[in-house]
N, C-alpha and C positions, 0 to 999 in steps of 0.2 A: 341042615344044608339047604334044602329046600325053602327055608325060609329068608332066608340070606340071599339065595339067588332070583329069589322076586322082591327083593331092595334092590339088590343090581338092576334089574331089570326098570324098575321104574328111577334110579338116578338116572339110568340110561337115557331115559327120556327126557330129562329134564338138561341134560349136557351137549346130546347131540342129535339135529335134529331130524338126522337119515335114519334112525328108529322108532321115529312115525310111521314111515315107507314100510320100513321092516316088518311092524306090526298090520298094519294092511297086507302088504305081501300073502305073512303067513295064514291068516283069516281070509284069503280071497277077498276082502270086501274092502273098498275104499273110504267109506267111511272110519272104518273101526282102526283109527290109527294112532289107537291107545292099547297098553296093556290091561288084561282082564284074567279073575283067576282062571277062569277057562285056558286062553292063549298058556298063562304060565303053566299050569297042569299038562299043555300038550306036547309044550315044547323044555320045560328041565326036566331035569334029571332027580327019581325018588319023586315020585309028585305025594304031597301026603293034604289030605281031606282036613285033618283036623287043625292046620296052619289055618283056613278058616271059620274058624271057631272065635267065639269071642272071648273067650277066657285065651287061648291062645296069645304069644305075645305080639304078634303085624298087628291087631285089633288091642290087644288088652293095652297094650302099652301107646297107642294111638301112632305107630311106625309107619302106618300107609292110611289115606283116606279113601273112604270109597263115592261112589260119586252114586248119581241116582242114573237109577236103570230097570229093565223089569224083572230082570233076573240077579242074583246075588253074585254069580259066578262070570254073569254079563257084564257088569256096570263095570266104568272106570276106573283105576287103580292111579294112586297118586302119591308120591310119596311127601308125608307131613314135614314144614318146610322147618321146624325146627332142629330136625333128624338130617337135612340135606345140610342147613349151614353146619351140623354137627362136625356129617362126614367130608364135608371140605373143609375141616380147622377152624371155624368162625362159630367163637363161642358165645352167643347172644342168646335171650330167654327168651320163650314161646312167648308169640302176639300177647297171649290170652291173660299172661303172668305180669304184661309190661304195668298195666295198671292198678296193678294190687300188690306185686312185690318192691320193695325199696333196698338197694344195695344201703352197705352200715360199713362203711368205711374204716380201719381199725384205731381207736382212738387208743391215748397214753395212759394207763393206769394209775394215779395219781398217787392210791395211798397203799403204805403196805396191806391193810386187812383186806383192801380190795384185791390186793396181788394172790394173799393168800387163797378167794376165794376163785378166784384164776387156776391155782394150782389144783386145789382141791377139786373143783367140776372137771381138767382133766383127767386127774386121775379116774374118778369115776366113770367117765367116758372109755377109757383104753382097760378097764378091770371089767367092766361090762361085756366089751366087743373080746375078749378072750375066753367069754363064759358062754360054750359051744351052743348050751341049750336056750340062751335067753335070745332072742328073736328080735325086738325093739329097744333100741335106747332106752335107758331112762329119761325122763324130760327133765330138763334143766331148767328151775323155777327161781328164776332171783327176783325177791322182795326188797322193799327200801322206798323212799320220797323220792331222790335222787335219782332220777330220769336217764340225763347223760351218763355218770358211772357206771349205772344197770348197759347201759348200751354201750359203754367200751370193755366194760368186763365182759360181756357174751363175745365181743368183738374180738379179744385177745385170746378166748378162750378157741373160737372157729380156728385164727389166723395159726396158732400153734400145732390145730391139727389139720391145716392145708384143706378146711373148707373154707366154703363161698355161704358168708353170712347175709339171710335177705332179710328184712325186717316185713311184717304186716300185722295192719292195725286188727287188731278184733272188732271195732264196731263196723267196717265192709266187711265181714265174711257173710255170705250167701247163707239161710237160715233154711232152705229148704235143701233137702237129704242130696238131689241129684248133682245139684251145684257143688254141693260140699264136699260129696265125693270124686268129682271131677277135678275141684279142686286140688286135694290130696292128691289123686292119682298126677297130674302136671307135675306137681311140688316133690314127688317120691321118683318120677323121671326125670326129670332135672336134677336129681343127689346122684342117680346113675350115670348121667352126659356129665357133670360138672361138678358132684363133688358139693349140693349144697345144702347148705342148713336153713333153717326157719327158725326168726321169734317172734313167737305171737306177743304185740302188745298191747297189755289190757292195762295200763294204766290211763287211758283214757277213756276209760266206759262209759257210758252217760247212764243215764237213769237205769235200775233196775232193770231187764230186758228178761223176761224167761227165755224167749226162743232164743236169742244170743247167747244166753248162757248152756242153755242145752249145743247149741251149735260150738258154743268152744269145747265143751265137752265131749264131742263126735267126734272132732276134728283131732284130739290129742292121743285118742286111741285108735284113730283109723293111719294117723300120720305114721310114715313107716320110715323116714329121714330123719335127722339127728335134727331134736327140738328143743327151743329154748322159750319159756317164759321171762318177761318184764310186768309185773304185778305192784300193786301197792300194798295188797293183803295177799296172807297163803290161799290157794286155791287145793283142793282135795279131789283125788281121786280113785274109783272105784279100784278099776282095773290097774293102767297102766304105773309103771311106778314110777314117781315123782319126787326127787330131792330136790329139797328146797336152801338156800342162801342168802345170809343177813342182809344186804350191803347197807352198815350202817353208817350212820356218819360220822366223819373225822372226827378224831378225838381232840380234845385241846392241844398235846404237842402235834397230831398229824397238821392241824389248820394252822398252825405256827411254821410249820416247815413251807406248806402252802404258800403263805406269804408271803415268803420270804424267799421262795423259788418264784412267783411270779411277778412280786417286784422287781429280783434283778433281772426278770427277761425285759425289764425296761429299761434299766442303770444299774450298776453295777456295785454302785454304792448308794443304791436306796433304800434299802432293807435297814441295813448299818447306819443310816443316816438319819432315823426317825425317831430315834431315842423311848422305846416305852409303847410308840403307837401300837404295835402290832400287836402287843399283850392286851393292849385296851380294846384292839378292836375282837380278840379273839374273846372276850370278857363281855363284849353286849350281843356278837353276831355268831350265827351256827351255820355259815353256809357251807355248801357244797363247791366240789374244787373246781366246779363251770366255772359258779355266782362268784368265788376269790378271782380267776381270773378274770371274770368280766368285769367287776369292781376295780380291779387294777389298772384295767385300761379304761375304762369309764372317766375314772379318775384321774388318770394321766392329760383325757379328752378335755375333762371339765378344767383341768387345772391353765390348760394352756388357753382358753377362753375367759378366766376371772383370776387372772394374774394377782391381781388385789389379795388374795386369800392365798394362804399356806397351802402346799401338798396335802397336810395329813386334815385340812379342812374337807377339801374336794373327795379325798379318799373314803372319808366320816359318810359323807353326803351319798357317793356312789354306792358304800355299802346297804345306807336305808335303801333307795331309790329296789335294792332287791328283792325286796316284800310286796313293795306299792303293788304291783299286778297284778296279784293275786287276790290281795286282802282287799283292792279297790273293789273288785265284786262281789265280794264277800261285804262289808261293813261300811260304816259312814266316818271318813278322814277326821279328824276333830284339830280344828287350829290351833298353833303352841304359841302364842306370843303373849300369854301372861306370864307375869312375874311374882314373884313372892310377895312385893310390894301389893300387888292387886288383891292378892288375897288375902281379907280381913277377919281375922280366926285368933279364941283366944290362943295365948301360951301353948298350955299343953298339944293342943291339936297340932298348932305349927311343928310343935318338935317334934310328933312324930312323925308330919309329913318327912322331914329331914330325916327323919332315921330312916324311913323307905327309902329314901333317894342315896341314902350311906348304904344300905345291905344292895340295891343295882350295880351303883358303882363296885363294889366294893367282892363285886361275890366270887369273879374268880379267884383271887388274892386267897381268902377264906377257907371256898372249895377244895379248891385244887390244890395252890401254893402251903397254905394253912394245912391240906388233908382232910377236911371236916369231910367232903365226899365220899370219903373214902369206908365213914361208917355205914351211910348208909343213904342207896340213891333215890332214896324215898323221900318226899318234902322239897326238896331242895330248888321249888318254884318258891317265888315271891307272890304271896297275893295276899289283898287285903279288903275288905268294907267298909265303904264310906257311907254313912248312915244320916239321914236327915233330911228335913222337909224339903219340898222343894223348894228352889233359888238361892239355899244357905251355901255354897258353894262348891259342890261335890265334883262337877263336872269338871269348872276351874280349877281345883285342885290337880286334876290328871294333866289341865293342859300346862300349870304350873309344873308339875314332875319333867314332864316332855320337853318341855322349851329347856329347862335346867340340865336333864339330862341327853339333852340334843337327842329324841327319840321320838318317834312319830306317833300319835295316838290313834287308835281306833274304835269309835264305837260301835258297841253292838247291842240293837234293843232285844231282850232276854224274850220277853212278851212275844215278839213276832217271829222269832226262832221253834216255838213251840208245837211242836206237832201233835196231832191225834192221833196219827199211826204210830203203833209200836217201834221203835227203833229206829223213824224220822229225825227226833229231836237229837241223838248222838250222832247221828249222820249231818248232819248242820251243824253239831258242835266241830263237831272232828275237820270237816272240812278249815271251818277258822281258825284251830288252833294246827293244824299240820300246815295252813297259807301264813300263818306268823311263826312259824317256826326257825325261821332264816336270820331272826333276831330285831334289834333296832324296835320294836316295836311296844309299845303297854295297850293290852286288851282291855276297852271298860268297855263292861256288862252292864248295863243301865234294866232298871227293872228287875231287880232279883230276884224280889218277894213274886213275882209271876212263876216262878220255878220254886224256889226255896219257902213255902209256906211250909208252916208248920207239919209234918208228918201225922196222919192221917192214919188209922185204924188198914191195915192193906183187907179189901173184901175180893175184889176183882183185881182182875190181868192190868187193867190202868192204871190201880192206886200203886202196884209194882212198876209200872213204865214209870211213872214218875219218879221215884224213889232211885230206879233205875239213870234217869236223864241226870237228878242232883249228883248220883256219885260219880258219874262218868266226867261231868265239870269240873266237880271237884278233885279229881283225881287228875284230870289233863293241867289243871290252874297248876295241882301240887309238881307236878312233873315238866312246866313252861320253864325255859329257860326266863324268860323275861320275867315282867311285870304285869299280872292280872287281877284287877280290879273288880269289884261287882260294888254295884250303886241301890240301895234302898230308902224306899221314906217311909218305912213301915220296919225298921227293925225289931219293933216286939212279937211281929208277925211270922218274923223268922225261925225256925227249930233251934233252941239252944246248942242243940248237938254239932252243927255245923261250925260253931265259931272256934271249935276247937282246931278244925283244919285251915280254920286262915291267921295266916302269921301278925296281922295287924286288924284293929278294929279301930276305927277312927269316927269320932260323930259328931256332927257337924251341927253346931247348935243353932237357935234363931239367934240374929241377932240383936245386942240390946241397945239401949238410944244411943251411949257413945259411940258403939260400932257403924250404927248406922248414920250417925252423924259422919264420921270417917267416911265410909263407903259412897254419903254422898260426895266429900271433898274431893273424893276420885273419882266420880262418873263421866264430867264433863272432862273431855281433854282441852289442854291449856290454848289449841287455837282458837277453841269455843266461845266469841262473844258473851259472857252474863252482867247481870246486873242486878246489883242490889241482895242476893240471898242468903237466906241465912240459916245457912244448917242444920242450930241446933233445932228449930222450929220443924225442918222437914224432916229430922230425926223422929220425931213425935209422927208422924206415918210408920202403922206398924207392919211394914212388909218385909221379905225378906231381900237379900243383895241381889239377888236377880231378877225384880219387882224393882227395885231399886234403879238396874240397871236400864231397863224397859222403858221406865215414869222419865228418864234423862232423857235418851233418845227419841222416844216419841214429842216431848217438850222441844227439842231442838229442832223438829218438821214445825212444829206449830210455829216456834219463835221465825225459822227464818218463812215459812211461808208469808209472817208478818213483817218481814223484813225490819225483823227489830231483834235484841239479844234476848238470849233467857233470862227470863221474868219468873217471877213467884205465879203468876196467874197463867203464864205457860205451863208450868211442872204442875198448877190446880186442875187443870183442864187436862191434861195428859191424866195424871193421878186417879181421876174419875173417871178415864179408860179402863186403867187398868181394872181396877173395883171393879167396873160390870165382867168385863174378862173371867176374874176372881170367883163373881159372884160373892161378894162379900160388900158389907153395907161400911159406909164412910161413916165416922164418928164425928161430931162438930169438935171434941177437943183433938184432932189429929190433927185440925186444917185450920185452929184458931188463930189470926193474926196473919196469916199468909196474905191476902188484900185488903 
């Protein structure tokens, strides 16, 4: 009672300004026209010593400020103003909260498994709070890629049980003990005024942090308000208990429903009207039910700007456009504008490019429609090696697949991925294959043999991180929905053992005169001024089509810097660039007859 009525006491003063007066009055002294616990002590009723105290709630719970003075019982009494807009009805969050908590507005639950896991954390929330002796919520930890569902799932889960959901990042929280507990204590009187929850999100952690990591750790046992994790890996801990939640991704019918609910929130008859699209597009892309909507209106954007092109062109297009951002930082883009024509390979090689390009297309059909999935979800990535010296064609070939299968490529040099530190190199793997997870996309690995050398006697902790780095590739390649590639010019270099996990082995031989006779008829394109050449003669250069390609181009600076067309003595002069490049010595029967 006593405590209560020195809150009255200092609203008092904050409402009306004749008890200022009041409090001079009673203290004789016209200064002191504040309340102090002295004045309260002398003037209510029950005065009790230990409302001073800081364990006490006027202090523990931060309900009154005290101001500086030389005695404790002297200084100024003030009542903390988050506690006044409380007590007039104005429900706003303490100053101190404004820049570190973010309200999370309740979003639409998209698919049923996410509904389910909706259900599921309630329940465990209302079976908990009925279990008299358990003291703390369990923490509510939802894992997954999918960023927005983790945040409308928590969202639907508060709004059901009529809290107030605030989001904050893990990488601000305060790393030293006093902040952190300050913090908590704000965040645990705010569930008391308002009724509100917290999720911690650690899906944007940056680098490895100890003290961060011990600070989220502090923070999930001292937090005494109903908490939710947003994670991208399980987190474990000691004390408090923690169930944890898939939110995985849509399943091929949930992403088909997707579609086909946020196409008609554009027309009504677009879904219906696409004939086949939406199975093809759920057959190269895995996104989340953001990325379908933001793809559908992307889509709708791009189409009413390139009238010229189909809906289900722009739709194509908007879905890749979903990966670019992530993988842009991650990898180097690779152009798709070759064609099959360009690449010059015998027979057998061709065909099985085309067979990879028939199991892409073709794999939901297969998987799913087929059932072949159904034995077993092991394998069921596409990946293969392309084996062969450099310039014989390896790289072309992926941008060959890409252009064909309307797919973006990305490269990634294996070699500069490679770390020294234990558990760096799958940390850099993972990050690329979870950023191409969204689909549209074929991974080439360039530099295989940099990781994939032959397995090694294991003596030390290293020769297992390696061995460790290969299987974790190989097992993300096996488990890609797309198409993952690794590029070598050293295949004998390679561990036999590996070629058994990839689906295709492709190798890419040098080529022989007529090839290269061919490969020259192709290098110049047809606006290209020449004169006089003659093929079979520069077939007799024994380099390979990407030497090939180089000895053209760079000819074609020489030709026009001469303001004259390509010439045999342009492509001689370029040719004998390349050679010192090479480091390889020019033969007189390579180049006989050429001037």
């Amino acid at each position: 009672q006593f405590e209560k009525e020195v809150l009255i006491l200092c609203i008092g003063m904050e409402l009306d300004a004749g008890w200022a007066k009041l409090c001079a009055s009673i203290t004789n002294d016209p200064k002191q026209n504040y309340p102090t616990f002295s004045l309260a002590m002398s003037v209510l009723e029950h005065p009790n010593w230990s409302a001073l105290s800081p364990a006490a709630p006027l202090r523990r719970w931060q309900l009154v400020e005290i101001g500086a003075g030389n005695a404790l019982t002297a200084s100024p009494l003030r009542i903390n103003e988050r506690i006044l807009h409380y007590l007039m009805g104005q429900q706003d969050l303490d100053e101190r909260l404004l820049h570190v908590l973010v309200p999370l507005v309740t979003d639409v639950v998209a698919i049923d498994s996410h509904q389910q896991i909706v259900d599921q954390a309630i329940a465990t929330w209302l079976h908990a709070a009925n279990q008299d002796q358990l003291e703390l919520l369990p923490v509510l930890q939802i894992c997954g890629e999918d960023i927005a569902s983790k945040m409308a799932i928590a969202a639907n889960v508060c709004r059901q049980l009529d809290l107030r959901l605030y989001k904050i990042s893990a990488n601000i929280l305060p790393q030293d003990l006093t902040n952190l507990q300050s913090l908590a204590l704000l965040c645990d009187r705010e569930y008391t005024l308002s009724n509100m929850a917290v999720l911690l999100d650690c899906d944007r952690d940056e680098a490895p942090n100890h003290n961060l990591d011990m600070a989220i750790g502090y923070l999930i046992e001292i937090l005494k308000c109903p908490m939710l994790i947003s994670s991208q890996t399980r987190r474990r801990q000691h004390q408090r208990t923690i169930i944890t939640f898939e939110a995985r991704s849509p399943s091929v019918h949930e992403q088909q429903t997707l579609w086909e609910d946020a196409l008609s929130d554009l027309d009504d008859n677009l879904a219906s009207s696409l004939n086949g699209s939406i199975a093809k597009l759920v057959s190269y892309f895995n996104l989340s039910p953001t990325h379908i909507s933001n793809a559908a209106l992307k889509a709708r954007s791009m189409h009413q700007q390139e009238t010229e092109h189909s809906f289900e062109h722009s739709l194509w297009n908007a879905c890749r456009s979903q990966s670019r951002p992530r993988l842009d930082e991650l990898a180097q883009s690779v152009e798709t504008a070759a064609t099959w024509e360009d690449l010059i390979l015998p027979a057998k090689e061709k065909f099985v490019l085309h067979d990879i390009a028939a199991h892409v297309r073709q794999r939901l059909t297969v998987y799913e429609t087929w059932g072949f999935a159904g034995r077993s979800r092991r394998g069921l990535g596409i990946s293969a090696l392309f084996a062969g010296s450099s310039g014989t064609g390896k790289t072309m070939a992926a941008e060959v697949l890409g252009n064909e299968l309307q797919l973006d490529v990305y490269r990634i040099d294996l070699s500069s991925i490679i770390d020294k530190y234990i558990g760096e190199t799958e940390k850099n793997l993972k990050r690329i294959f979870d950023a191409a997870e969204g689909g549209g996309v074929i991974l080439l690995f360039d530099e295989a043999d940099a990781l994939f050398g032959k397995r090694t006697e294991v003596k030390d902790s290293h020769d297992r991180h390696a061995n460790v780095g290969v299987s974790y590739l190989l097992q993300r390649m096996e488990a890609y929905r797309g198409l993952a590639v690794l590029t070598t010019n050293l295949k004998n270099s390679l561990d036999q053992a590996f070629f058994r996990r990839l689906r295709f082995v492709v190798q890419f031989p040098f080529p022989d005169a007529e090839q290269r006779a061919e490969i020259w008829r192709r290098a110049f394109p047809k606006q290209t001024p020449t004169l006089d050449l003659d093929y079979l003669k520069l077939a007799k250069l024994s380099v390979a089509g990407g030497n090939i390609r180089n000895i053209a181009l760079n000819s074609a600076f020489i030709a026009a810097d001469h303001n004259e067309p390509v010439q045999m003595k342009h492509i001689l002069q370029a040719a004998k660039i390349e050679y010192i490049k090479l480091e390889k010595p020019m033969m007189d029967t390579e180049v006989k007859g050429w001037v």
